[in-house]
C-alpha positions as CSV (number, residue, x, y, z in Angstrom):
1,X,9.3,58.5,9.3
2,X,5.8,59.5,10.6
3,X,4.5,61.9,8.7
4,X,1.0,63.9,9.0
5,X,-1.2,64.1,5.6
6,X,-3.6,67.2,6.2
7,X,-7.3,66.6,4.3
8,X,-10.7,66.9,4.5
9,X,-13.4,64.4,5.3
10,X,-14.1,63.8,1.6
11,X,-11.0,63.3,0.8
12,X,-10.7,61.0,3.4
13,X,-14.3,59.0,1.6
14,X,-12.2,59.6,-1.8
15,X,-8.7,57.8,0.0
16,X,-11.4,55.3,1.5
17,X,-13.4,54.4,-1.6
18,X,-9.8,53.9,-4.3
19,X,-7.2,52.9,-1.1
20,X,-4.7,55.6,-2.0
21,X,-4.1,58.2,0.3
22,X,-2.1,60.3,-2.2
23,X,-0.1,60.4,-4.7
24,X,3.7,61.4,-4.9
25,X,5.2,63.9,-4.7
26,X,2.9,65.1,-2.0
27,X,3.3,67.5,0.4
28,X,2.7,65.8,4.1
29,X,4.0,67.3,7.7
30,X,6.4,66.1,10.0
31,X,9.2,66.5,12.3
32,X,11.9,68.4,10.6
33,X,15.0,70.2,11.8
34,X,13.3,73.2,11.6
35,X,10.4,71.8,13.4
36,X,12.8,71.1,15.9
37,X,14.5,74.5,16.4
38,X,11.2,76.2,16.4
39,X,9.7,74.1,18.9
40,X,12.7,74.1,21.1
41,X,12.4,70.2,22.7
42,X,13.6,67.1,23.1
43,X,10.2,66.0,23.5
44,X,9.5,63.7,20.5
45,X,5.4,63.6,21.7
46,X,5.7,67.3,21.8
47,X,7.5,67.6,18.5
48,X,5.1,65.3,16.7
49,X,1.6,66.7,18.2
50,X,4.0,70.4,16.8
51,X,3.9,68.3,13.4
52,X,-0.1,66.7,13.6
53,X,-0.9,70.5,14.5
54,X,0.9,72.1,11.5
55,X,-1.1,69.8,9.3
56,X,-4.2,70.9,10.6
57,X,-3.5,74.2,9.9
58,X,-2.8,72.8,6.2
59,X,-5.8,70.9,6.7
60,X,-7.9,74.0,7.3
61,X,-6.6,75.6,3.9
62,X,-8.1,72.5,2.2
63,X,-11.2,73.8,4.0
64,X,-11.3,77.3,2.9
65,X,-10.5,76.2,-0.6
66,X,-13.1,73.9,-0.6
67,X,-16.8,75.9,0.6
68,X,-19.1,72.2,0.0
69,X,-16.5,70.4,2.4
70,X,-17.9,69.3,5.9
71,X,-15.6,71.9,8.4
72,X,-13.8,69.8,10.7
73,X,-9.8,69.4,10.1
74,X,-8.4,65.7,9.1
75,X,-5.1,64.4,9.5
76,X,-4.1,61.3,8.8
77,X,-0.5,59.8,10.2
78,X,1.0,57.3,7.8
79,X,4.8,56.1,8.3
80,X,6.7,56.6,4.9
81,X,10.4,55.3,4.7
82,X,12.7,58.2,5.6
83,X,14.1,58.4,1.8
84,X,10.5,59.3,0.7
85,X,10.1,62.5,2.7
86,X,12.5,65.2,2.7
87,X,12.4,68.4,3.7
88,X,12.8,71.5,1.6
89,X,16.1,73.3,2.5
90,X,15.3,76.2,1.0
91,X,11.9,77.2,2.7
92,X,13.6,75.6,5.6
93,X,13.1,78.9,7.8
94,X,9.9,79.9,6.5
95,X,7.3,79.8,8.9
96,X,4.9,78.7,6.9
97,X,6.8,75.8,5.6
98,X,7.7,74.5,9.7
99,X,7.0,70.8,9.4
100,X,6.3,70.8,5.5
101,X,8.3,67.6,3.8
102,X,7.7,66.2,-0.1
103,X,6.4,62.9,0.1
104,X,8.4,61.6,-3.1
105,X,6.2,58.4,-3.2
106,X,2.7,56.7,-3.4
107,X,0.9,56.6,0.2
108,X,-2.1,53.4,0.7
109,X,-4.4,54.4,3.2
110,X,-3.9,50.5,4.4
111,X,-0.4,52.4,5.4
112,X,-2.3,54.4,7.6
113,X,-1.4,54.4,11.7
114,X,-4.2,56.6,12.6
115,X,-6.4,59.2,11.7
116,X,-7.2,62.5,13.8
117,X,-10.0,64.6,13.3
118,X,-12.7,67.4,14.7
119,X,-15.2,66.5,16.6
120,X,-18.9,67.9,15.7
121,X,-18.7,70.6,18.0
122,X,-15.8,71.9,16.5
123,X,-17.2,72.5,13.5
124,X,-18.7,76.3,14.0
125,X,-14.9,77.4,15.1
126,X,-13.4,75.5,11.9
127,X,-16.0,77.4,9.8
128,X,-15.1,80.7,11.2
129,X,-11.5,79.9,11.2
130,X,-11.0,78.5,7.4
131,X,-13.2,82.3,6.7
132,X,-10.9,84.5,8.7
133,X,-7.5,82.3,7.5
134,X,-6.8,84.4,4.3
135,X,-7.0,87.7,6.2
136,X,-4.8,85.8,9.0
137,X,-2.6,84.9,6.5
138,X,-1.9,88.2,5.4
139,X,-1.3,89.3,8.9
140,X,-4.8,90.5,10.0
141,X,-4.6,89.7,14.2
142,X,-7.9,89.9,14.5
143,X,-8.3,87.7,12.0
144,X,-5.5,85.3,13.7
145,X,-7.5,84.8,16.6
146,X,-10.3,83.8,15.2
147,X,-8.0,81.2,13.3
148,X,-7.0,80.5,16.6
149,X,-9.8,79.1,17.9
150,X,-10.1,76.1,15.8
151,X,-6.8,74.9,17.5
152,X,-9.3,75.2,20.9
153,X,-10.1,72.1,19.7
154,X,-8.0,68.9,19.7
155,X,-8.4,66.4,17.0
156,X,-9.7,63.6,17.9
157,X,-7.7,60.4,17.3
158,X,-9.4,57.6,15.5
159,X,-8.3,53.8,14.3
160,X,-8.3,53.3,10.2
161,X,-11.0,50.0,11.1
162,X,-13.3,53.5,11.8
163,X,-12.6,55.5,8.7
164,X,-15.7,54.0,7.4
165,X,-17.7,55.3,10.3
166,X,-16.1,58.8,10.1
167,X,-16.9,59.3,6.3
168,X,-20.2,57.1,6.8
169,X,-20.3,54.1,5.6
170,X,-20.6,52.9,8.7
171,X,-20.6,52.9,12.4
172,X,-17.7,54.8,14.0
């Protein structure tokens, strides 16, 4: 199962530096019957970018946790046996929960298929976005669409030889 593991650019350096991406039980994104319902399609590009985007939603909670963090979204897609990530039933319908699965096991970054993430002129949207997503969250709509506007940007997908690049060690 490909699944989408939503972090920020130093926890990408951390995952780079030690070779784990995380650590289970973890909480990744991917596509879920839920998913599936909500989305309404066959499509299974459609229904994984639906999965890649709900993890850079999660992605952008890292961000307002975190005010030292560099603002632009990071989600890196990792294929985990299908046993290791299950979907709650409970929180099945919960919209904020469309996508989530529990990653029961370890994740390598050398696992890794890709990794997407914002380019630098994303980052004054992301900024403004991971400030406006508590009042989102709690159903300001002005507030939404500022949120919004960070998915104005598509992540940009990179190969794991460029990770070093991306949290710079290196060239991308």
């Amino acid at each position: 199962m490909r699944v989408y593991v939503p972090l920020t650019l130093s926890g990408l350096a951390e995952a780079y530096k030690t070779g784990e991406l995380e650590t289970g039980p973890f909480v990744a994104y991917a596509v879920t019957p839920a998913l599936r319902e909500w989305y309404l399609s066959d499509d299974i590009e459609e229904l994984e970018y639906a999965a890649l985007s709900r993890a850079a939603l999660a992605s952008l909670r890292l961000l307002a946790a975190d005010p030292q963090a560099v603002r632009r979204r990071v989600v890196v897609a990792v294929d985990v046996p299908d046993r290791a990530a299950a979907a709650d039933p409970d929180r099945g319908l919960d919209p904020a929960a469309l996508g989530e699965v529990r990653v029961s096991q370890d994740v390598t970054l050398a696992k890794a298929a890709a990794v997407h993430v914002d380019a630098a002129d994303a980052e004054t949207d992301v900024t403004a976005a991971a400030g406006a997503l508590g009042a989102a969250e709690a159903g300001d709509d002005d507030a939404q669409f500022v949120v919004d506007g960070a998915d104005d940007h598509e992540l940009l997908w990179f190969a794991t030889q460029e990770i070093p690049g991306l949290v710079g060690l290196g060239p991308v």
